[in-house]
N, C-alpha and C positions, 0 to 999 in steps of 0.2 A: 417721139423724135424731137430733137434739139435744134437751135439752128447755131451754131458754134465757127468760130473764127479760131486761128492760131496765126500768130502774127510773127514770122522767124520757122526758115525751115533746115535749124540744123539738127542734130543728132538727135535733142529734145522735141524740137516741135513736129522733125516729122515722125518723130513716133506716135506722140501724142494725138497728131490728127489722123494717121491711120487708122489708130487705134480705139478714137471715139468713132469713127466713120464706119471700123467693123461691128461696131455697138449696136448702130443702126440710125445712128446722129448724118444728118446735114453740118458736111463739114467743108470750110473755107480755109486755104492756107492763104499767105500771102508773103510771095517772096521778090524781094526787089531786084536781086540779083538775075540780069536778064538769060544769063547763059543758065543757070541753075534751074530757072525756072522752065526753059525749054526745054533741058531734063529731066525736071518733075512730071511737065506736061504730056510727054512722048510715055510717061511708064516706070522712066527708069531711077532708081534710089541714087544720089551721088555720094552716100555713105555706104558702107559695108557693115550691115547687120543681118543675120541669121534670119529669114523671112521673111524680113520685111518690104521688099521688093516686088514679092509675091501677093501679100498682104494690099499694096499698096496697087497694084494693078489691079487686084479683085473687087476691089471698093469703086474705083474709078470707072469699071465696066460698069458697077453699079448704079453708078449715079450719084454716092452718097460724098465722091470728094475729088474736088477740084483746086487749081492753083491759079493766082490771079498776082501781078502784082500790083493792083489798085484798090486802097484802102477804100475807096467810097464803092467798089464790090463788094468785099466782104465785112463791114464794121456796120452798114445800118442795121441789118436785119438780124445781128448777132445777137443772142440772149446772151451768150459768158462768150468771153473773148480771152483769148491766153495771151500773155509775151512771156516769148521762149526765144526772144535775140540774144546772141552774145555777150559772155562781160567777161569778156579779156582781161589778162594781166596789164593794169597801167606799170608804168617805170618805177615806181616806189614802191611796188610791192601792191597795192590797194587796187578793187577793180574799175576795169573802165565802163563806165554805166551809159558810154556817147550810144549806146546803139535802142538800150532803155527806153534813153530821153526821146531820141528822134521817133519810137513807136509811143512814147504816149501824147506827143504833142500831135502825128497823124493821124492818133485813135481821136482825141480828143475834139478835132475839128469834122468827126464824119459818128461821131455817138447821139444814139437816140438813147432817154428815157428808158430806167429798168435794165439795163444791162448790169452784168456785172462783170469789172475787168481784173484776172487772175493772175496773179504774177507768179510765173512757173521759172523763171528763170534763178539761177543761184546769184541771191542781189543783196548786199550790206546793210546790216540794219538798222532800218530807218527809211530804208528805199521806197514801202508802199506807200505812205505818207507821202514823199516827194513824187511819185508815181501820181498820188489821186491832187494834188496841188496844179500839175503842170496838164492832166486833164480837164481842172475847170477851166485852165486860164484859158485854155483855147474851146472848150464845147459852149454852146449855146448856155444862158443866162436860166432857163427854165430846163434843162437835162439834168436829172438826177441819175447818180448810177451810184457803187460801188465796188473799193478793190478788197479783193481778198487774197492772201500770199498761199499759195500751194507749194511747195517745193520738193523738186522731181526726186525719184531717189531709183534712177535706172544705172543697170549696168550694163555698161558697154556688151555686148557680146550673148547678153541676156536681155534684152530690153525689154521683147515680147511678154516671156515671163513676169518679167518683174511687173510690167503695165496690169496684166489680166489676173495676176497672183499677188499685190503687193502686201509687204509686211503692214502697212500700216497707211492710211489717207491723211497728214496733215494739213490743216486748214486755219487759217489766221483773220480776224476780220477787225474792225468797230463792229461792227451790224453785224449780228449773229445768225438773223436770218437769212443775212447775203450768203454768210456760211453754210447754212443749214442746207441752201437750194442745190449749192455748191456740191454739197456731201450727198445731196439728192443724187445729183448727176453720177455717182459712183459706185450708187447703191448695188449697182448690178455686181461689181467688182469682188463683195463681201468680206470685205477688209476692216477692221477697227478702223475708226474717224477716231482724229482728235483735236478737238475744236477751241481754242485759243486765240492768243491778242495779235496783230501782226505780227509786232516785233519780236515777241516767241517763236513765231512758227517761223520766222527767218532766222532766227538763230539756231533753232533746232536742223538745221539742213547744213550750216557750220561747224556743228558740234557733234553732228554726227560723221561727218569724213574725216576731220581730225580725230576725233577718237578713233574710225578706223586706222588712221594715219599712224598716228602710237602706236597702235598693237603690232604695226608691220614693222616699223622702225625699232619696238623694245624685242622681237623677237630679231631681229639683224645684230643686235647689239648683243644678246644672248648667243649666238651665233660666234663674233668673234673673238669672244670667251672662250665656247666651247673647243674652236679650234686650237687657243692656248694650252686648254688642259687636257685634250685629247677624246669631249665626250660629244655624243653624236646628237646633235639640236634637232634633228627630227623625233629621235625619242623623248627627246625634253621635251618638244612639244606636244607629242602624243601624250605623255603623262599629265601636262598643264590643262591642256583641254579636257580628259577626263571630269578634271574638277568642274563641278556644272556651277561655282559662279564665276569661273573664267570661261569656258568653250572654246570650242577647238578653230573656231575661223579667224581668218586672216594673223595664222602663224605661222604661215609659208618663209623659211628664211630664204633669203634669196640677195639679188641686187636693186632694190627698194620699188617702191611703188611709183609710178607715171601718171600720164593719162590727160585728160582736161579738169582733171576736178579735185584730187586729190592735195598738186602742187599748189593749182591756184587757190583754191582756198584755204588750207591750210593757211599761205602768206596773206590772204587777202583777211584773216581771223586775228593772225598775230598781229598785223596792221591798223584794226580798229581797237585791240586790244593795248596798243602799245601807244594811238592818239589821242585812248580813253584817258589814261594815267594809270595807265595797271602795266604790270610786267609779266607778259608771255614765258616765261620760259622755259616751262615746259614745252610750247612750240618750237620756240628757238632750238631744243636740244631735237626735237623730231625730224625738222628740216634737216639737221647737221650729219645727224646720223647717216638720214638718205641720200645725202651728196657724198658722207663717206662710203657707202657702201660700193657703189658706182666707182672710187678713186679705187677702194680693195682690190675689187675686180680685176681692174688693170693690172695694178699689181701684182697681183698671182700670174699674171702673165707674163713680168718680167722676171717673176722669182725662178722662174718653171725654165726658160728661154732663154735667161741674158739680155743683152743687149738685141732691140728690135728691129733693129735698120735692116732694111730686105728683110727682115720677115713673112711671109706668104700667113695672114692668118683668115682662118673662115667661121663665119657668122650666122649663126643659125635662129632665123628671128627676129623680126624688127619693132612690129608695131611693141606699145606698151604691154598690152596684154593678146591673149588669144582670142580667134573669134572678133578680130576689128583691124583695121585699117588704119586706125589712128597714130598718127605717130607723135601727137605732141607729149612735150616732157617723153619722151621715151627714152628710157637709160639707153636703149642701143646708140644714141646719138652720140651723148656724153662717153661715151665707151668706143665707139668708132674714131672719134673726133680726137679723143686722148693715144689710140694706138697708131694714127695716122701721124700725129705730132711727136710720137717716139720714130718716127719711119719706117713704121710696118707699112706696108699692104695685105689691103681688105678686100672679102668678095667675101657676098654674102648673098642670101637666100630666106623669103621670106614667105608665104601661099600667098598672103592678098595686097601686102604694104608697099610691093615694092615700087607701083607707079609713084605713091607720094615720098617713099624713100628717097628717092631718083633725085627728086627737086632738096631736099637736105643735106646729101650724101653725092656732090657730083662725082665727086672723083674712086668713089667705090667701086668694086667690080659687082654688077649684079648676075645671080646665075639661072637658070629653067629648071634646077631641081637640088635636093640635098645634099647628094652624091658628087654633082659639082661644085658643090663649095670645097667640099675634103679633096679632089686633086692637087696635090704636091703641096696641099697645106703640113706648117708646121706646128700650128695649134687651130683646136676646132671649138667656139664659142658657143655654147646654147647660152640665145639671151632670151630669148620667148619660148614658153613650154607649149606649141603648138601642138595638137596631137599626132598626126605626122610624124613626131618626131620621135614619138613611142615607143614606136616596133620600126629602127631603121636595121638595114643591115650591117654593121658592125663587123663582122667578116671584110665585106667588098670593100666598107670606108678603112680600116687599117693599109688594105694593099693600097689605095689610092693615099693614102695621106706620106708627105716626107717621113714625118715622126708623130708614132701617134699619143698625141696629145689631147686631153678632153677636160674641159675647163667647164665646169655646170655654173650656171648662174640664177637655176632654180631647181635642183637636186632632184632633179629627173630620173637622174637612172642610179642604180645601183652600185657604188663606188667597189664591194667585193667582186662584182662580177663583170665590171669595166677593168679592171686588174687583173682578174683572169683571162681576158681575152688581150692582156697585154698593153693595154692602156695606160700611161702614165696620168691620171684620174684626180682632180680635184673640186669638189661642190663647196659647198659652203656651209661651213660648220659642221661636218660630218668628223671632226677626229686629228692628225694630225697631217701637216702639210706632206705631199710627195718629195721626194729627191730632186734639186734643182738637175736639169738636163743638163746646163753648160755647167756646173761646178763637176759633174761627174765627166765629161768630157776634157774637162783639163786635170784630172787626176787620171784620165788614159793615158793624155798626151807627158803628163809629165812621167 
């Protein structure tokens, strides 16, 4: 058993200290935020992850983790001490490291000798260096420690998995042996380690969400091709995948990718890329893409509709993805916010997003179930592929909707069999566009 610190309890650090604490480690979190903390402390997750909640009371009954928000509680006694604080998007695009600094100048004034401090958070490269600098300046003259970079590679909605299953343990150090102890602590996990210089293994946690970033953005882009020439980008993607040195993941075409990590780093990559002297542009074109795909969307909705003003349109999904709550960057925002500004009205329906939806979205109608969004709606919006939304009934939502209209924005269902129940039916990239509703409405009237 360990004695371990996590210092930041959001999405990252409370998994990570759950998750070493089900290990059978001695775990400290430490959270400054005092309302959060008295929700950590009662039991309760103030994130929405699959388990974890459960996970986290079980431990706690245990004995094995607790939440403090005082660094001289949990930093003396720490062998490896994580920071898993925030790095927001600064204003230019590049991250903000204020939450960084202020954990290692507190780690710094309460570390004892032999520690080693882990940087788990997604931090600009260069950061452990600036990281182990602003810990001497404040620790005692005779404390040795060192940092090594870890960088998280959880998914929302998966996180438990990805922790106790990970693809791979990346570790960055000077000191290899700081590394080595590091990779000890994991051993349990049975993962490939790969053991490298700081500044690698922070760029590797860059270069790895940007590169998924492109594959979602070149399949989006493939997408509004296909809808040009009439062929259907799920097959094209089934065929590309096939091929095993491309694979089949993250060619969902859809309305782009969201979330906390995808946007910001992407921009926070092109941004040291672009204050190195080198020219991103292939990021530039990924970003582009995903804010067009987001503008499309809409668009189909006014191609489909006309003019929006009263509009009744319903919204199925909110968070970024399924299985989370998270609503930052989430295209539903960008996509709400754009049909609001044409003068529709929205009411929408989410399982878990909608308390924090509520505070983005005031003026939204929210509803208690799916069924109520399609009442006397005139288009119905899948923006998150919930599962819920799998097997809804389609019978009951046609008689409830004005006109029924079904607008995919992750080709969920079946466009020939949304047609045959009478649906006027459009995904994204599946072939060619449906019938505008108002151009055929004024070729009645006329």
């Amino acid at each position: 058993m360990k004695n371990i610190c996590v210092v930041g309890t959001g999405y990252v650090g409370l998994t990570t200290g759950v998750c070493f604490a089900d290990l059978g480690h001695s775990v400290t979190c430490i959270e400054i935020d005092l309302h959060k903390l008295e929700l950590l402390r009662s039991g309760k997750s103030p994130i929405f992850e699959p388990g974890l909640e459960e996970l986290q009371e079980r431990n706690m009954r245990a004995g094995r983790l607790r939440f403090t928000d005082d660094y001289a509680v949990g930093i003396p006694d720490a062998e490896f001490i994580f920071i898993t604080v925030g790095t927001p998007m600064g204003e230019d695009g590049s991250a903000d490291l204020t939450y960084v600094k202020a954990a290692a100048r507190s780690i710094g004034k309460h570390l004892r000798s032999g520690s080693i401090i882990i940087d788990k958070s997604t931090v600009p490269v260069g950061t452990g260096d600036m990281v182990e600098n602003i810990i001497a300046e404040h620790a005692g003259p005779d404390v040795k420690f060192d940092v090594v970079s870890n960088p998280e590679f959880l998914r929302e909605g998966s996180a438990l998995s990805d922790f106790f299953k990970p693809d791979r343990i990346v570790l960055g150090a000077k000191n290899r042996e700081a590394a080595q102890r590091v990779a000890a602590l994991h051993e349990t996990l049975g993962a490939p380690i790969i053991i490298t210089d700081l500044r690698t293994a922070e760029m590797i946690k860059y270069a790895s969400n940007a590169f998924l970033a492109t594959r979602i953005s070149f399949i989006n882009e493939i997408a509004q091709i296909c809808e040009r020439l009439g062929a259907d980008v799920r097959e094209v993607a089934r065929g590309m995948g096939a091929d095993k040195r491309i694979g089949p993941h993250f060619l969902e075409a859809g309305i782009g990718y969201g979330g906390s990590c995808f946007p910001k780093d992407v921009l926070a990559l092109y941004h040291m890329a672009a204050s190195s002297g080198c020219h991103p542009q292939l990021l530039q074109a990924v970003m582009d893409i995903n804010s067009d795909a987001r503008k499309r969307f809409v668009k189909k909705v006014e191609t489909v509709l006309g003019d929006l003003t009263g509009r009744l349109i319903g919204v199925l999904g909110l968070s970024f993805k399924p299985n989370t709550d998270d609503m930052r960057e989430a295209p539903s925002v960008d996509i709400i916010n754009a049909l609001l500004k044409r003068g529709a009205r929205v009411k929408a329906y989410d399982p878990v997003a909608m308390p924090r939806a509520e505070e983005l979205l005031p003026t939204v109608t929210f509803t208690a179930t799916a069924y109520d969004v399609a009442k006397d709606a005139d288009a119905l919006l899948l923006v998150t592929e919930w599962n819920e939304f799998k097997q809804l009934d389609w019978h009951r939502i046609k008689r409830y909707m004005r006109q029924p209209v079904v607008i995919d924005g992750r080709n969920l269902y079946d466009p020939r069999e949304m047609r045959s129940l009478g649906f006027t039916y459009w995904g994204v990239g599946r072939g060619e566009a449906p019938v505008a509703l108002w151009e055929e409405a004024t070729k009645i009237s006329d």
